[in-house]
ZAMARGU-4260 file (C-alpha; in steps of 0.2 Angstrom, whole numbers, plus 5000, padded with zeros to 4 digits):
<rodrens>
0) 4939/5054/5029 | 4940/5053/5046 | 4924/5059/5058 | 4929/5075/5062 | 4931/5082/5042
5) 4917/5087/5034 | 4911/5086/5014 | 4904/5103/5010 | 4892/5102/4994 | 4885/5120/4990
10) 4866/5123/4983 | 4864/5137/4972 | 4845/5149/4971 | 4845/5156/4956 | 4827/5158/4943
15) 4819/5153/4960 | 4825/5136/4962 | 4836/5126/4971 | 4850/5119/4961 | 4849/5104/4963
20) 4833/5102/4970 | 4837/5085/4976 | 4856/5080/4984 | 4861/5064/4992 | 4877/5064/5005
25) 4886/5055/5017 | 4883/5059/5035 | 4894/5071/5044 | 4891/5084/5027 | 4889/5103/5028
30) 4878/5110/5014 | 4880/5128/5010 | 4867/5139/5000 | 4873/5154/4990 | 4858/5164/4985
35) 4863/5169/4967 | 4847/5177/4964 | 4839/5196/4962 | 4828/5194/4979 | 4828/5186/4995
40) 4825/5167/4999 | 4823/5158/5013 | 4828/5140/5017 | 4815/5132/5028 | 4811/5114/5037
45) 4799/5117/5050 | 4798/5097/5051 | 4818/5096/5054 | 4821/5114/5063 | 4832/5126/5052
50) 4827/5141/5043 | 4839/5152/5035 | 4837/5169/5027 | 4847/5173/5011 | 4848/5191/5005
55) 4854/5192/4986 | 4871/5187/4985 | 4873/5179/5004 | 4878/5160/5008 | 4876/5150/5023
60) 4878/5133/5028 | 4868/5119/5036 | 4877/5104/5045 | 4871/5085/5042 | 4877/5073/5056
65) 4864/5061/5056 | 4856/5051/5043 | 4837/5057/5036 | 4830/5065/5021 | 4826/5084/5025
70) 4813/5092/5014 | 4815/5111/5013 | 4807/5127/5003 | 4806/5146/5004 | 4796/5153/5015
75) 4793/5169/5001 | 4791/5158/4985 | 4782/5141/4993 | 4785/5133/4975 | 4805/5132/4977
80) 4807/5115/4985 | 4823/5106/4988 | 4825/5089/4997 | 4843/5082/5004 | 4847/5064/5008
85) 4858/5060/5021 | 4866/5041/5021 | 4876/5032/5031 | 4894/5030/5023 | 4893/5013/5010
90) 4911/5010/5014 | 4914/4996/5027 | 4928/4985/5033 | 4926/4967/5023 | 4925/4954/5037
95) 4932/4936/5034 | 4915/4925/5032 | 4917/4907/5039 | 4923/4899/5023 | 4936/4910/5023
100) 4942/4906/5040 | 4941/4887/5035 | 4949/4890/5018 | 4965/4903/5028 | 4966/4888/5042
105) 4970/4874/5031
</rodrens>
């Protein structure tokens, strides 16, 4: 992937929950959350600065650039709460070590 794509993971309300509660990604991810409940939720992080309003059946979407964990809940029903994890991407170029060098020289 290179940085300018996005991975788009969606979080469903529905029986006032977040589903899933919990959801690691790599940086550079866009979550979207899709109320598919009877009544209105919000999506709230005072600490990391969003807050979305979801009527019954709207989405909308968050964008993750940096790496963090970011606790949220709704604002009307304080007992939903969701947390997302956002990592650095585990996959790196493999460097020779110095005993590979040595080994490749001879």
């Amino acid at each position: 992937m290179n940085e300018n794509q996005q991975d788009v993971m969606t979080v469903m309300i529905n029986d006032h929950r977040y589903d899933p509660e919990e959801m690691t990604v790599p940086v550079n991810s866009q979550i979207r959350f899709k109320n598919d409940d009877q009544e209105t939720h919000s999506v709230t992080s005072s600490a990391d600065g969003f807050d979305l309003e979801l009527d019954p059946g709207e989405s909308e979407s968050i964008d993750f650039p940096n790496a963090g964990t970011f606790d949220y809940y709704c604002r009307y029903h304080p007992e939903m709460k969701g947390m997302i994890v956002v990592e650095e991407s585990q996959i790196k170029e493999k460097t020779k070590t110095e005993d590979e060098e040595e080994i490749s020289e001879n």
